[in-house]
One Martini backbone bead per residue (centre of mass of N, CA, C, O) as a GRO file, in nm:
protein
   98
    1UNK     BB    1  -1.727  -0.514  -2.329
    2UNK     BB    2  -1.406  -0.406  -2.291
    3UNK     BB    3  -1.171  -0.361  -2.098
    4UNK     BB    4  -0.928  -0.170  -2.015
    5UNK     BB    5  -0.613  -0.105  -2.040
    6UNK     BB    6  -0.341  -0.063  -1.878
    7UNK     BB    7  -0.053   0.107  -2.010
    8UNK     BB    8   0.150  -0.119  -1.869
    9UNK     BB    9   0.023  -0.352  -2.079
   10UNK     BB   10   0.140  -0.241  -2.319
   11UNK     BB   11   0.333  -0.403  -2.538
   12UNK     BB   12   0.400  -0.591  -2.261
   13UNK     BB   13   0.467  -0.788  -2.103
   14UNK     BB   14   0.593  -0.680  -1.772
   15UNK     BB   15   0.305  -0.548  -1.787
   16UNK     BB   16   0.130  -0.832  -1.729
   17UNK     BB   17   0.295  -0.960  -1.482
   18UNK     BB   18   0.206  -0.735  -1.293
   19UNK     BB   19  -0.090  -0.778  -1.301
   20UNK     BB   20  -0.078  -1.073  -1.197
   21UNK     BB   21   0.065  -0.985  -0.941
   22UNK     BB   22  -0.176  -0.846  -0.848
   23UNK     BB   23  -0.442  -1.023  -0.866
   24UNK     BB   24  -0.290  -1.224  -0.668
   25UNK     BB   25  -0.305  -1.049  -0.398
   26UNK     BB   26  -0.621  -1.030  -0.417
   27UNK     BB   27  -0.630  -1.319  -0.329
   28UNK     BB   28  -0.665  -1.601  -0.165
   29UNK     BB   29  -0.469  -1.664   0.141
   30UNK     BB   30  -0.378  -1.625   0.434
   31UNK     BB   31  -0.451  -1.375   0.430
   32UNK     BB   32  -0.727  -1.157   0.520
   33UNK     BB   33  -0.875  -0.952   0.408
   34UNK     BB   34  -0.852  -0.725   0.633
   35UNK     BB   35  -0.530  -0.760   0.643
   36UNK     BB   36  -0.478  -0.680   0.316
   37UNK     BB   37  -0.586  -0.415   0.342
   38UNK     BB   38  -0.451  -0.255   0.571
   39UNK     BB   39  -0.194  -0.303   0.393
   40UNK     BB   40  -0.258  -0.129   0.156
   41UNK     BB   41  -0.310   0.117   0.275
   42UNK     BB   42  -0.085   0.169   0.436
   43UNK     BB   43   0.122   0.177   0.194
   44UNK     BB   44  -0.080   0.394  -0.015
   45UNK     BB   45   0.013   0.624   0.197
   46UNK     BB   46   0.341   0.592   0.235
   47UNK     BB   47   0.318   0.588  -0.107
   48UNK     BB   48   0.142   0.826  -0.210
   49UNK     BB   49  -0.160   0.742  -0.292
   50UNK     BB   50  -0.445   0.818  -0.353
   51UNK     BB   51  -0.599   0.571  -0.555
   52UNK     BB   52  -0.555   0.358  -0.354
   53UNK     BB   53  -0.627   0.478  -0.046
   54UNK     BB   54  -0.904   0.489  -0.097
   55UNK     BB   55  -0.960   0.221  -0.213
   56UNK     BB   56  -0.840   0.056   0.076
   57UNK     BB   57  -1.033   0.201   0.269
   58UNK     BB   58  -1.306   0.142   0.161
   59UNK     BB   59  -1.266  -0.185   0.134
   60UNK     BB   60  -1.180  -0.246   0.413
   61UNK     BB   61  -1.494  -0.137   0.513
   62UNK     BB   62  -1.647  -0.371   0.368
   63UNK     BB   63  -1.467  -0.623   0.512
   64UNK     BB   64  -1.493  -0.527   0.818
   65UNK     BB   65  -1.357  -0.262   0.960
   66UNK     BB   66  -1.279  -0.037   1.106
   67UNK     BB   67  -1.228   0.292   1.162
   68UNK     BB   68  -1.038   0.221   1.398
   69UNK     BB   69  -0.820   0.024   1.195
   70UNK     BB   70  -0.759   0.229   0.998
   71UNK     BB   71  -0.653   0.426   1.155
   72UNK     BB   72  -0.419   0.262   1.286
   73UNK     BB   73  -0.263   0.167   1.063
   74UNK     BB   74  -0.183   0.433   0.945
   75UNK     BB   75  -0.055   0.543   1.211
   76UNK     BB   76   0.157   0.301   1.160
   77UNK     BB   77   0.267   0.370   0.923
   78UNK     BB   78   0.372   0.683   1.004
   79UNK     BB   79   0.586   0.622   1.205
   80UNK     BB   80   0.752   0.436   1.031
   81UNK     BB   81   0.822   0.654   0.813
   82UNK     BB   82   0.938   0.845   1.014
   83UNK     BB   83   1.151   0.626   1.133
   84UNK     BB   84   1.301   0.597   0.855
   85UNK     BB   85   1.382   0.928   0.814
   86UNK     BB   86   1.564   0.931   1.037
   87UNK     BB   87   1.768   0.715   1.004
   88UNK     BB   88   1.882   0.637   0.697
   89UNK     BB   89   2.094   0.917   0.775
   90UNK     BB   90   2.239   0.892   1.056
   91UNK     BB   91   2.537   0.935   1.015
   92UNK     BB   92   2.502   1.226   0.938
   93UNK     BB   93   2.314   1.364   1.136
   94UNK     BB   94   2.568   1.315   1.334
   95UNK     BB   95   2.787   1.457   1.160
   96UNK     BB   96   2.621   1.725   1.172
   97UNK     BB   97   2.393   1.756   1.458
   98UNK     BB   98   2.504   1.498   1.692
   0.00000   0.00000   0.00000
């Protein structure tokens, strides 16, 4: 039986490419699952994604990271998001809040 497509690669070139650059960040690179899996955590925390979340929470206790590591990369991508938040209309808001 095959795989099911997703969505985004039906009928579309672009949507196929897309796949092949995710499943290719999934192989072995310079960095090790341990920090590829925390990178994918964290960045799926912070751009709100629940079902990618779980997936590389789960994941990256899988290939041996701590729930120390994992409390810590989310907590370190969180503060990181609240920090660009202040920031990003930083000009606004001295001009209107001092």
């Amino acid at each position: 039986m095959s795989e099911k497509k997703p969505w985004y690669m039906k009928d579309t070139e672009l949507g196929k490419a897309f796949n092949h650059f995710y499943l290719a960040c999934k192989e072995k690179s310079v960095l090790d699952d341990r920090t590829r899996e925390l990178l994918m955590a964290a960045l799926a925390c912070v751009f709100r994604c629940p079902h990618c979340t779980e997936e590389h929470i789960k994941k990256a206790l899988e290939v041996g990271c701590t729930k120390q590591q994992v409390r810590e990369a989310l907590l370190i991508a969180s503060v990181e998001a609240a920090g660009t938040q202040l920031a990003w209309r930083k000009e606004v808001y001295e001009k209107y809040l001092g």
